[in-house]
PDB file of the backbone (N, CA, C, O) and the ligand in Angstrom, with CONECT records:
HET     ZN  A 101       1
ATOM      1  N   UNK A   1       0.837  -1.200   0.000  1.00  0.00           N
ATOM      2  CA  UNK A   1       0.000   0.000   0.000  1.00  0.00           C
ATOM      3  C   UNK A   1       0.878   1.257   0.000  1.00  0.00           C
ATOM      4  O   UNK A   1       1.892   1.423   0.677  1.00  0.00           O
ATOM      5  N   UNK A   2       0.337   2.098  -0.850  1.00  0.00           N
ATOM      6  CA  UNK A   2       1.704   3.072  -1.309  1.00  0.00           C
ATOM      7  C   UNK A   2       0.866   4.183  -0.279  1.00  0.00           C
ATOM      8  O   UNK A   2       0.032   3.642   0.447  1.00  0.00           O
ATOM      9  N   UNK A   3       0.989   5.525  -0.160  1.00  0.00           N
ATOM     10  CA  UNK A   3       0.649   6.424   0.570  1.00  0.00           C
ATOM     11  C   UNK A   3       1.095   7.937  -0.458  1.00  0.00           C
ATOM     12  O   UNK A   3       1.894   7.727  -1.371  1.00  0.00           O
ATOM     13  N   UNK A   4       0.640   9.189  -0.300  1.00  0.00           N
ATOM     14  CA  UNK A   4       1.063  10.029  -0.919  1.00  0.00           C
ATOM     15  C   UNK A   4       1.893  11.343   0.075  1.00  0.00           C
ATOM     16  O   UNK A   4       1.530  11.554   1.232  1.00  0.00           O
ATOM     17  N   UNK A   5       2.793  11.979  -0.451  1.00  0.00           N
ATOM     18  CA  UNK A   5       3.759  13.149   0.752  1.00  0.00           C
ATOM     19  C   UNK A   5       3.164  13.994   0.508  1.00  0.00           C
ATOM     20  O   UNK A   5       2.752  14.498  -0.537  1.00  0.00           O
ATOM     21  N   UNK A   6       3.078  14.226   1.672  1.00  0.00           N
ATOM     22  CA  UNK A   6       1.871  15.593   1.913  1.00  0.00           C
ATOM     23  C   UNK A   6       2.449  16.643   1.372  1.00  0.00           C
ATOM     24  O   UNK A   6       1.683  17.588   1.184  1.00  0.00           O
ATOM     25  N   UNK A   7       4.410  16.913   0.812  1.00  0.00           N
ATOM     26  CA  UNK A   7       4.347  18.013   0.223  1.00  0.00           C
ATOM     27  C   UNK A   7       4.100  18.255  -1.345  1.00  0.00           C
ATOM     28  O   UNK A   7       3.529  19.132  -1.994  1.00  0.00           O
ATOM     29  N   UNK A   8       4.790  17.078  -1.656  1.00  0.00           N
ATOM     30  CA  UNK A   8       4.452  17.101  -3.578  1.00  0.00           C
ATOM     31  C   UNK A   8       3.952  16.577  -3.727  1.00  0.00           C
ATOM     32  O   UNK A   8       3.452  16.859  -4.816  1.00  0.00           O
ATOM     33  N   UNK A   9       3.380  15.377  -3.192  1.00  0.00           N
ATOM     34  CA  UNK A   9       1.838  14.895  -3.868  1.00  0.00           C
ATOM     35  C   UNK A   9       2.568  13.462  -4.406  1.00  0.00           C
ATOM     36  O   UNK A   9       1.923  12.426  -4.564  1.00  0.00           O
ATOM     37  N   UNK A  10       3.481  13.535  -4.565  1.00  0.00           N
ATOM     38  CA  UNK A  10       4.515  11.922  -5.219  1.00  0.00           C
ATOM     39  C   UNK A  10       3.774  10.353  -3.883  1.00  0.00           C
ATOM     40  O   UNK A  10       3.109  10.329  -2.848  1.00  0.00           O
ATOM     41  N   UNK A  11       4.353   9.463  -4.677  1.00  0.00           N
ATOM     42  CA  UNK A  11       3.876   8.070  -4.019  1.00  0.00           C
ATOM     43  C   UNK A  11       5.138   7.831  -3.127  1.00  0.00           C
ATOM     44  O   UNK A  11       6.277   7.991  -3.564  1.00  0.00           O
ATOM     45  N   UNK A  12       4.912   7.510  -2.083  1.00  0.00           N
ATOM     46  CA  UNK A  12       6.099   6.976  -0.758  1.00  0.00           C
ATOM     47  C   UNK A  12       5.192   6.113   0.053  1.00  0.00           C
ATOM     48  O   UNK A  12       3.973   5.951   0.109  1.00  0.00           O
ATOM     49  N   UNK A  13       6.160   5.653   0.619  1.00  0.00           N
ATOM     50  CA  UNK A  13       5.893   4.344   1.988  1.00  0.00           C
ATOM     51  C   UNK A  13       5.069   5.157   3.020  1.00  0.00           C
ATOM     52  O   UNK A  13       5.415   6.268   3.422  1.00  0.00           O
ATOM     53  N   UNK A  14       4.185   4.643   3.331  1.00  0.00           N
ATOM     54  CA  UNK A  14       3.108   5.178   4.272  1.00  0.00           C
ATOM     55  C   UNK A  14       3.888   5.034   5.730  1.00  0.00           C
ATOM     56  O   UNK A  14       3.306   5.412   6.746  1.00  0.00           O
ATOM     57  N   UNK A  15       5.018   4.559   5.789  1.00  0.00           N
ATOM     58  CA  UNK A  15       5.784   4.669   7.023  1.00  0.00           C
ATOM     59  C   UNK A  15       7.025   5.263   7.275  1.00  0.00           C
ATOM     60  O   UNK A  15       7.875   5.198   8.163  1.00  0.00           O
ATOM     61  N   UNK A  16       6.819   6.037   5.912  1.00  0.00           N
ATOM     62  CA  UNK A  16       8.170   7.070   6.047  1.00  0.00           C
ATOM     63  C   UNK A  16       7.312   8.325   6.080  1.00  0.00           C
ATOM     64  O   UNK A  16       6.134   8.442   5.744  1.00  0.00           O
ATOM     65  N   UNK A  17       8.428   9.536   6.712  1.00  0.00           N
ATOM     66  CA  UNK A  17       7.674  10.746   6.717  1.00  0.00           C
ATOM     67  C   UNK A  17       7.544  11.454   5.687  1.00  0.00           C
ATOM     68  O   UNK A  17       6.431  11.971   5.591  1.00  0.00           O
ATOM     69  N   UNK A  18       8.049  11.612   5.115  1.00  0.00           N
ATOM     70  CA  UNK A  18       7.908  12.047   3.197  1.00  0.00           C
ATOM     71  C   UNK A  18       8.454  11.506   2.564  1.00  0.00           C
ATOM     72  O   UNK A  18       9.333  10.725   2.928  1.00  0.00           O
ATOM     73  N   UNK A  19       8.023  11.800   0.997  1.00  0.00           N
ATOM     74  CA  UNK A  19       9.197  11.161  -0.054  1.00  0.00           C
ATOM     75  C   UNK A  19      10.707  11.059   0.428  1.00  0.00           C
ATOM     76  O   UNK A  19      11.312  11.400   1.444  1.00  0.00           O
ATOM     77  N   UNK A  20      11.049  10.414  -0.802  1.00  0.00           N
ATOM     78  CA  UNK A  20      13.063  10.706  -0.382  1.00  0.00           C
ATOM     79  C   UNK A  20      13.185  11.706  -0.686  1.00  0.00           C
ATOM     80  O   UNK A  20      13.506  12.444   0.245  1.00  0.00           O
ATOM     81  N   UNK A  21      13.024  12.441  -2.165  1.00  0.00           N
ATOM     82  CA  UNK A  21      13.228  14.317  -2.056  1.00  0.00           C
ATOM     83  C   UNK A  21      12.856  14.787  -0.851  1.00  0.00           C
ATOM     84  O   UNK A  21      13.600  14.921   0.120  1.00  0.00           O
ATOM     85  N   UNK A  22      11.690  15.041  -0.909  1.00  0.00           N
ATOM     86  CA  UNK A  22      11.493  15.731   0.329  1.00  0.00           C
ATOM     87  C   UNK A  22      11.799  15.442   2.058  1.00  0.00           C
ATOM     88  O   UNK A  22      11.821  16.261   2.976  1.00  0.00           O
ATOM     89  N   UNK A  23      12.041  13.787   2.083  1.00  0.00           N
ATOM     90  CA  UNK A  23      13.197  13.591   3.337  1.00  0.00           C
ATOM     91  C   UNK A  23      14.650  14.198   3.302  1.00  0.00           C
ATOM     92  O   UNK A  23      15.463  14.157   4.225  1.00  0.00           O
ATOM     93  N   UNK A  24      14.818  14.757   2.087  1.00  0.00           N
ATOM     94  CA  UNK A  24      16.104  15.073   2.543  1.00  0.00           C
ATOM     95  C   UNK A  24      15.716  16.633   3.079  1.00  0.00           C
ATOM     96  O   UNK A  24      15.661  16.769   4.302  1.00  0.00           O
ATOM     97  N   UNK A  25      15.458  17.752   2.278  1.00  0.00           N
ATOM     98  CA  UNK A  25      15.032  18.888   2.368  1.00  0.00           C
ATOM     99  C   UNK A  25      14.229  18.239   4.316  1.00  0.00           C
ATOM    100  O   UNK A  25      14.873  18.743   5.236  1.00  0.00           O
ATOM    101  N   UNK A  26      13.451  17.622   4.632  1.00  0.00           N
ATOM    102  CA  UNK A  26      13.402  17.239   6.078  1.00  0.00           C
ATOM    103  C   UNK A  26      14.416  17.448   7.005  1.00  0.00           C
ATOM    104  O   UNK A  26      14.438  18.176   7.997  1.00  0.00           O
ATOM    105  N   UNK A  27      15.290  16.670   6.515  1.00  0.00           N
ATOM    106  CA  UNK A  27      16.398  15.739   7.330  1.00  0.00           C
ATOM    107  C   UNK A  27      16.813  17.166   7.650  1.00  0.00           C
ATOM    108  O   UNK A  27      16.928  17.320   8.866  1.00  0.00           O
ATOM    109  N   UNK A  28      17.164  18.635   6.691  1.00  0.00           N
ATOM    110  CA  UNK A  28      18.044  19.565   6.848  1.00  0.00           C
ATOM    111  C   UNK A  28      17.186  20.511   8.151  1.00  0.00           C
ATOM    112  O   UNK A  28      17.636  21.107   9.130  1.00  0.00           O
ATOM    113  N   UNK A  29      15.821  20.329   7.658  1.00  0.00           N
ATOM    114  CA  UNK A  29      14.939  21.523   8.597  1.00  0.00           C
ATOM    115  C   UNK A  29      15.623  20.612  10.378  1.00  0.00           C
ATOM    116  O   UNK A  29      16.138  21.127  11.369  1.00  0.00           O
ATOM    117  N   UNK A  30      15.332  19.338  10.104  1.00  0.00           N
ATOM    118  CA  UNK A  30      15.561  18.796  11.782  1.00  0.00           C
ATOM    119  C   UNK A  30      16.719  19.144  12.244  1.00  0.00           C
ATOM    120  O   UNK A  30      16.952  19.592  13.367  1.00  0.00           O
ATOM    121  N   UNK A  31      17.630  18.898  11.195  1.00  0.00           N
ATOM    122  CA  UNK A  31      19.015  18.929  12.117  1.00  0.00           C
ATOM    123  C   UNK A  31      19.359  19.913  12.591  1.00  0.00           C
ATOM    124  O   UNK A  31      20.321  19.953  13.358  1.00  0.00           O
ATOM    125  N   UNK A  32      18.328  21.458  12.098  1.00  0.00           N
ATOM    126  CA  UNK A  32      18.387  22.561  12.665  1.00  0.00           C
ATOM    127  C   UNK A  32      17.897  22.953  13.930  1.00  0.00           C
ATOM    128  O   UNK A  32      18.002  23.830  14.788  1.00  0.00           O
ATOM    129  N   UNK A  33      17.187  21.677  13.594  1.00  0.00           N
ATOM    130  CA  UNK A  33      16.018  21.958  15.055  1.00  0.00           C
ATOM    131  C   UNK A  33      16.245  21.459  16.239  1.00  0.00           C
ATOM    132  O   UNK A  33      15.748  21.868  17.289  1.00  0.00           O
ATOM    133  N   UNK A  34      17.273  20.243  16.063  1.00  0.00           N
ATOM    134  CA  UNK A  34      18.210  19.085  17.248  1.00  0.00           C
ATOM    135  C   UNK A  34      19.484  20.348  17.735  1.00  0.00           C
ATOM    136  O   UNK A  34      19.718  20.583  18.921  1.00  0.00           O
ATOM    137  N   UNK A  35      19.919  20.777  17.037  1.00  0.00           N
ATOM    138  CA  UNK A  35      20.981  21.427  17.237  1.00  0.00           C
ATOM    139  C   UNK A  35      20.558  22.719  18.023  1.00  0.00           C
ATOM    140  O   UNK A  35      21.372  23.216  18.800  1.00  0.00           O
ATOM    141  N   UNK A  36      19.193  23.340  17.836  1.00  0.00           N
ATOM    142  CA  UNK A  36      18.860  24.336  19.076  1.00  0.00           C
ATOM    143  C   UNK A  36      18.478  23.744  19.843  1.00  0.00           C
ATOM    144  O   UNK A  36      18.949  24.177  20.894  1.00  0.00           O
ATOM    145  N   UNK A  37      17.527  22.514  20.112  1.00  0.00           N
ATOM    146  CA  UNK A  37      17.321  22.001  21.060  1.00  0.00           C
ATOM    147  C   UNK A  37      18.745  21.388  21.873  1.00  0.00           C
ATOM    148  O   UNK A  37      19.040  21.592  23.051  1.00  0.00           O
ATOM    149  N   UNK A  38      19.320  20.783  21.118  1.00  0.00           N
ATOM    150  CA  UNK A  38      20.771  20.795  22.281  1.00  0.00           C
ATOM    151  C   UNK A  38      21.583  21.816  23.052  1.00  0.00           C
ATOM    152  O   UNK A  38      22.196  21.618  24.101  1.00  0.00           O
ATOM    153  N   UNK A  39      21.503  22.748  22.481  1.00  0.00           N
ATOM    154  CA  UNK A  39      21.748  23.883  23.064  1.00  0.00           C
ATOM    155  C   UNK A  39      21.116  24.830  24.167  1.00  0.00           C
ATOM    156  O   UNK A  39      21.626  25.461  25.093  1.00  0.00           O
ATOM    157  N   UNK A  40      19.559  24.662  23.631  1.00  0.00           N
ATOM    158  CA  UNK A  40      19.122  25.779  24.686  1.00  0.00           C
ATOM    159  C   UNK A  40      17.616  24.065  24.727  1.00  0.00           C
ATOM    160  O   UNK A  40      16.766  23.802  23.877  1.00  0.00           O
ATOM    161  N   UNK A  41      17.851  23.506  25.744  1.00  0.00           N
ATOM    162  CA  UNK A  41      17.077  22.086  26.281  1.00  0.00           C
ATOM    163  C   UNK A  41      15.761  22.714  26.530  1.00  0.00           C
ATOM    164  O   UNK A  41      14.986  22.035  25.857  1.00  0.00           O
ATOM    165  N   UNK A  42      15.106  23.611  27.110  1.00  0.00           N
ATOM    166  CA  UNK A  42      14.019  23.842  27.285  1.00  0.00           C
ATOM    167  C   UNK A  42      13.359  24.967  26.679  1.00  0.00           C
ATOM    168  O   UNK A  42      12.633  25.769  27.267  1.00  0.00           O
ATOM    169  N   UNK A  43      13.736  24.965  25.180  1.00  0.00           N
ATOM    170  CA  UNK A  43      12.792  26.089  24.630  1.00  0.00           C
ATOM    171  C   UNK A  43      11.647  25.209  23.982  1.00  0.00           C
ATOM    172  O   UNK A  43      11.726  24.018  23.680  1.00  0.00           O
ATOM    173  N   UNK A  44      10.428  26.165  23.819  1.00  0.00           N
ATOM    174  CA  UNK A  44       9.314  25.308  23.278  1.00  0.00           C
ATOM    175  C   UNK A  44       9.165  25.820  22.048  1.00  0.00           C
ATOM    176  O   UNK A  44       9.816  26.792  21.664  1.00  0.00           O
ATOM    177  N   UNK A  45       8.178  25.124  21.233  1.00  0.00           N
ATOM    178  CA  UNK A  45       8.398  25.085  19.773  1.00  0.00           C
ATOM    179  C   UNK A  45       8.623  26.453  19.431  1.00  0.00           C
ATOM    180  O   UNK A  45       9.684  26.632  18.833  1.00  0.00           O
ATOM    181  N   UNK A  46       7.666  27.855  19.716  1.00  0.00           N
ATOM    182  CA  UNK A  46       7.976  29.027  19.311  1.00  0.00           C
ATOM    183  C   UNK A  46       8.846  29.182  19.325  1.00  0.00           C
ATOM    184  O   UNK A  46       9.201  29.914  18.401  1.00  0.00           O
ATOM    185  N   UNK A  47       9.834  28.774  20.152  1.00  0.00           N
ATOM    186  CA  UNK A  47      11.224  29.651  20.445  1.00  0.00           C
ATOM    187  C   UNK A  47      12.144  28.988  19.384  1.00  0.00           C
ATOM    188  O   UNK A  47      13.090  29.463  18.756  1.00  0.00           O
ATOM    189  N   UNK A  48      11.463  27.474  19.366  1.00  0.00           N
ATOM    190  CA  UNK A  48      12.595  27.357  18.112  1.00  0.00           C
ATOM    191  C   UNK A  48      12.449  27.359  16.944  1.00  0.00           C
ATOM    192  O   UNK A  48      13.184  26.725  16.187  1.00  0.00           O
ATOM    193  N   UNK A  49      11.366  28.149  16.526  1.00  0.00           N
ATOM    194  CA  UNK A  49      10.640  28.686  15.288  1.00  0.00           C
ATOM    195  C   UNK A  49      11.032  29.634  15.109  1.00  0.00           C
ATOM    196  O   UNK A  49      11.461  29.665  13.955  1.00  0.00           O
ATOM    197  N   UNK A  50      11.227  30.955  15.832  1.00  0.00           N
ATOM    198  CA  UNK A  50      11.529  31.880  15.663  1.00  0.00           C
ATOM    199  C   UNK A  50      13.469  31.494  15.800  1.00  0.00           C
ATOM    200  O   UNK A  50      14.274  32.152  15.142  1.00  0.00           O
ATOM    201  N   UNK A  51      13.728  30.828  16.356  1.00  0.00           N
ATOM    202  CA  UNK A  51      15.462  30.968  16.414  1.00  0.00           C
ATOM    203  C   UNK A  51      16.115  30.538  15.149  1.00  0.00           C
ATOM    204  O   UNK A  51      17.168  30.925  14.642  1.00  0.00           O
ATOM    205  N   UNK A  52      14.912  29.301  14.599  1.00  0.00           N
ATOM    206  CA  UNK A  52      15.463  27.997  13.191  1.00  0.00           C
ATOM    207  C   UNK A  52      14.641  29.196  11.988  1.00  0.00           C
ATOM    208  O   UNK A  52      15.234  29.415  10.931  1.00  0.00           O
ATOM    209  N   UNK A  53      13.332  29.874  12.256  1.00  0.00           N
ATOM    210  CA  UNK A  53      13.132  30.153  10.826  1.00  0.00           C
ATOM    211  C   UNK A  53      11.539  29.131  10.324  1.00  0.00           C
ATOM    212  O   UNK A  53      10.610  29.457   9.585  1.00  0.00           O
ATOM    213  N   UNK A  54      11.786  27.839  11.105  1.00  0.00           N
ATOM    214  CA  UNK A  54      11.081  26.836  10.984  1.00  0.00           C
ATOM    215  C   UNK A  54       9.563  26.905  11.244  1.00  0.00           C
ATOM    216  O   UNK A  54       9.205  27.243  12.372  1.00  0.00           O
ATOM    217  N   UNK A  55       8.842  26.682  10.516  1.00  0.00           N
ATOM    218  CA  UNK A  55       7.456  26.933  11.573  1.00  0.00           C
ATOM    219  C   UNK A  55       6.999  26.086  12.212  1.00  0.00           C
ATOM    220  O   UNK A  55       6.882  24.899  11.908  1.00  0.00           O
ATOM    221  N   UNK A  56       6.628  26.730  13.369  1.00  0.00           N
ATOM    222  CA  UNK A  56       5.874  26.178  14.485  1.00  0.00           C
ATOM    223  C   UNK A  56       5.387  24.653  14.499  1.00  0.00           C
ATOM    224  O   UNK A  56       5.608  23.807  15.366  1.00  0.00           O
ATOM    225  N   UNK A  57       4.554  24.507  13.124  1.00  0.00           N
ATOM    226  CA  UNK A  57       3.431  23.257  12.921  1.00  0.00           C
ATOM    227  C   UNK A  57       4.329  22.154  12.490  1.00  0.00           C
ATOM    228  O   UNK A  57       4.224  20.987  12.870  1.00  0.00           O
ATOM    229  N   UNK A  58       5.051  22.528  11.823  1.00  0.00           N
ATOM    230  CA  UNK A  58       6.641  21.497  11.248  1.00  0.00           C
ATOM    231  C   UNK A  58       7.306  21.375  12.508  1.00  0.00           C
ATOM    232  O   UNK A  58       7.643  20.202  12.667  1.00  0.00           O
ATOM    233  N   UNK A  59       7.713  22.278  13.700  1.00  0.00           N
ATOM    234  CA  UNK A  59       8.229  21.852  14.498  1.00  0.00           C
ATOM    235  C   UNK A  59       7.710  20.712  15.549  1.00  0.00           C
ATOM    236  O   UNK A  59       8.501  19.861  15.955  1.00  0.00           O
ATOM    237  N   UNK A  60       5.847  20.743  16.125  1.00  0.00           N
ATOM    238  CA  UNK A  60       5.302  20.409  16.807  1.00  0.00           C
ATOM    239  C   UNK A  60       4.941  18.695  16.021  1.00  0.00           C
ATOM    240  O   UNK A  60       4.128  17.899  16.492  1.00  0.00           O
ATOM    241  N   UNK A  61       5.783  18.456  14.754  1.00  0.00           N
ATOM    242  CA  UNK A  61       5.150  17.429  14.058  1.00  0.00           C
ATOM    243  C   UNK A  61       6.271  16.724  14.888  1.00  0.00           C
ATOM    244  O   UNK A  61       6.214  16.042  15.911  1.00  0.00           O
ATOM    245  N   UNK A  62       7.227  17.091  14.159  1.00  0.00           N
ATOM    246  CA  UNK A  62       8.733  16.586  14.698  1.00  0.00           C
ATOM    247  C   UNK A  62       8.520  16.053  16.119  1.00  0.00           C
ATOM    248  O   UNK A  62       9.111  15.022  16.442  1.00  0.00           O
ATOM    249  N   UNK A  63       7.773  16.638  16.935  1.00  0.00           N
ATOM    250  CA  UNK A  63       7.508  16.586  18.193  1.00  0.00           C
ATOM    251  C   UNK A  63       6.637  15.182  18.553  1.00  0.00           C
ATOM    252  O   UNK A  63       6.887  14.242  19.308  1.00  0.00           O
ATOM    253  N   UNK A  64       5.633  15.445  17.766  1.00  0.00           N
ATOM    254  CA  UNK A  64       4.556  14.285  17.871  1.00  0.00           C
ATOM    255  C   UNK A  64       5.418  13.275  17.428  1.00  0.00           C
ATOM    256  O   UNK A  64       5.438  12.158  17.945  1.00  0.00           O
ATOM    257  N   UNK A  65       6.062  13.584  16.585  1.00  0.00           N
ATOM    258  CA  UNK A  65       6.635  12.432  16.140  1.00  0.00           C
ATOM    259  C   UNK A  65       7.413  11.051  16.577  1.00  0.00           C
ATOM    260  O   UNK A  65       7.547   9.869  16.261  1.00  0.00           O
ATOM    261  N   UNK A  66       7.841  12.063  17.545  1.00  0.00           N
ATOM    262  CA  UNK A  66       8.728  11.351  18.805  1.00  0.00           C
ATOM    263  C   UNK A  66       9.979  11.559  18.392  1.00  0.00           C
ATOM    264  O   UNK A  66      10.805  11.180  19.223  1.00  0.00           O
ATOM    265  N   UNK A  67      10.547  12.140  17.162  1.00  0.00           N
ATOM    266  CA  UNK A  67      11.712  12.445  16.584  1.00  0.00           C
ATOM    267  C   UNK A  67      12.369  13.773  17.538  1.00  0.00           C
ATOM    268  O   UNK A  67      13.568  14.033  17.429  1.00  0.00           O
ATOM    269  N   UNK A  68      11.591  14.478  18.357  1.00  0.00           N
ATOM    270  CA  UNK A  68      12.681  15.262  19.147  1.00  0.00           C
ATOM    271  C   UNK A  68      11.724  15.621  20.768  1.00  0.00           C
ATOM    272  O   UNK A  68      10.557  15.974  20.940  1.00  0.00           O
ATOM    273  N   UNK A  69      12.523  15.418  21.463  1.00  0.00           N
ATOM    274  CA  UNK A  69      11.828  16.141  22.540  1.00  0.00           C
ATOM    275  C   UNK A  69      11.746  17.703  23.085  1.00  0.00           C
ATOM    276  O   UNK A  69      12.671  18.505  23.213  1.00  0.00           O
ATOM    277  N   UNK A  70      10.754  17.823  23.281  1.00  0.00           N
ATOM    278  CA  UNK A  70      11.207  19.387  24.053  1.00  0.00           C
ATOM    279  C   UNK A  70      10.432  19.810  25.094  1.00  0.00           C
ATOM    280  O   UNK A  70       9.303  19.324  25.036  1.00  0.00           O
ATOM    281  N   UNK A  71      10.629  20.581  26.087  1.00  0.00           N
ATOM    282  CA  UNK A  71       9.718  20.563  27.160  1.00  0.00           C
ATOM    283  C   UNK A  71       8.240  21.763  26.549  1.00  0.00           C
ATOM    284  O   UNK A  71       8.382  22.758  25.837  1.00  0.00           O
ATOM    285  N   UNK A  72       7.392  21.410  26.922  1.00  0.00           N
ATOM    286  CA  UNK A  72       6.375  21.811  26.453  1.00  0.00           C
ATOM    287  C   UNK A  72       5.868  23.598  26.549  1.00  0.00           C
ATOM    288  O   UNK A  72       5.800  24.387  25.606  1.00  0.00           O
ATOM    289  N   UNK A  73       5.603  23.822  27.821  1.00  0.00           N
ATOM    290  CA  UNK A  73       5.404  25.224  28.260  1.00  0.00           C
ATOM    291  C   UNK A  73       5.448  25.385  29.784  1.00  0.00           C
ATOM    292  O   UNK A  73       4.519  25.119  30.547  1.00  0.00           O
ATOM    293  N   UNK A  74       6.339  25.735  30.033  1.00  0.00           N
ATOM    294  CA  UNK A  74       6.664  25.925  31.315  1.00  0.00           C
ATOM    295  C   UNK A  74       6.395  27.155  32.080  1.00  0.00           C
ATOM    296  O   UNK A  74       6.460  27.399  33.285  1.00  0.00           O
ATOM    297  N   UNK A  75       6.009  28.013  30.838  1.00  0.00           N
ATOM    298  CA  UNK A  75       5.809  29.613  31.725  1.00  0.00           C
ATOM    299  C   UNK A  75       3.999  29.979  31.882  1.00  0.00           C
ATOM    300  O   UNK A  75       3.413  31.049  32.047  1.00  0.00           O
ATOM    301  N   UNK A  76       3.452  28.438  31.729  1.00  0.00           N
ATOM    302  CA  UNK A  76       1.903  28.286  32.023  1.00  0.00           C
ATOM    303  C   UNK A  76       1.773  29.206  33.193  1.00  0.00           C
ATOM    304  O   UNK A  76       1.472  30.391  33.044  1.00  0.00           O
ATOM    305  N   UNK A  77       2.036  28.571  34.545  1.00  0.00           N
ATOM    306  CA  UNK A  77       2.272  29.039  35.912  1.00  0.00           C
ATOM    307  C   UNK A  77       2.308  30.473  36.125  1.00  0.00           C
ATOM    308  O   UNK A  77       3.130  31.155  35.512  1.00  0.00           O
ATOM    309  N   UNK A  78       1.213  31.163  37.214  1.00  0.00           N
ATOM    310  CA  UNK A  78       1.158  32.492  36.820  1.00  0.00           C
ATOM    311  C   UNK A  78       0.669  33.193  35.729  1.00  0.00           C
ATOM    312  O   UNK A  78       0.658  34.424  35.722  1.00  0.00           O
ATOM    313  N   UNK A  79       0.282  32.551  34.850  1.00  0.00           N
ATOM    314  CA  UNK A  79      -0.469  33.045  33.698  1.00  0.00           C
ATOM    315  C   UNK A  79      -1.761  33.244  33.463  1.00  0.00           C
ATOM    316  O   UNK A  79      -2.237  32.531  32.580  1.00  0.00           O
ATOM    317  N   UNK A  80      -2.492  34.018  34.000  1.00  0.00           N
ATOM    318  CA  UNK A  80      -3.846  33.584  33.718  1.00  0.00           C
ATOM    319  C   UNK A  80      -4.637  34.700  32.593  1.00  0.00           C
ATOM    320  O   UNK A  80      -4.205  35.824  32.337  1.00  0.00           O
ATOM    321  N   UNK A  81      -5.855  34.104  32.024  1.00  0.00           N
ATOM    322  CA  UNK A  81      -6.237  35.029  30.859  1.00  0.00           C
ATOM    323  C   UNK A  81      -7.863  35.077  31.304  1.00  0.00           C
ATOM    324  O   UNK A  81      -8.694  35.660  30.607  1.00  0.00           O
ATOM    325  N   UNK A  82      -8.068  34.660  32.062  1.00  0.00           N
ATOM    326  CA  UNK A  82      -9.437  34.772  32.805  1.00  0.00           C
ATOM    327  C   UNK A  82     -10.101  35.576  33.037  1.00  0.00           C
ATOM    328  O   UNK A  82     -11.143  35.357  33.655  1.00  0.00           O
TER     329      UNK A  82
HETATM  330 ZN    ZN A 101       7.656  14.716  -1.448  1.00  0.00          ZN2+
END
């Protein structure tokens, strides 16, 4: 059962995250995104959207994905909008 990549529309393995073109163009956005997360361990996706360039929804996939961890939102506390 083939599957289609959600960016070009091409046929790939329904258990890979995109085509191979577009895994690679992937592979480059993550390694941007491992490399702030190693650095600064508890920023949450905004922060490393705005630091990588990357957006947000690409970052939070990565996330779901289980492909990177990051701590979620920590500055909840004290926050209220009530
Ligand atoms: Zn593709």
């Amino acid at each position: 059962m083939m599957d289609t990549c959600f960016k070009c529309g091409s046929k790939m393995n329904p258990n890979e995250y995109s085509c191979h073109v577009c895994g690679q163009n992937e592979m480059e956005d993550y390694r941007m995104i491992r490399n702030y997360v190693r650095s600064y361990p508890n920023s949450n996706a905004m922060q490393i959207a705005n630091a990588t360039g990357i957006s947000v929804s690409k970052i939070l996939r990565y996330i779901k994905n289980g492909s990177l961890t990051v701590v979620d939102n920590q500055s909840r506390r004290g926050r209220r909008f009530d």
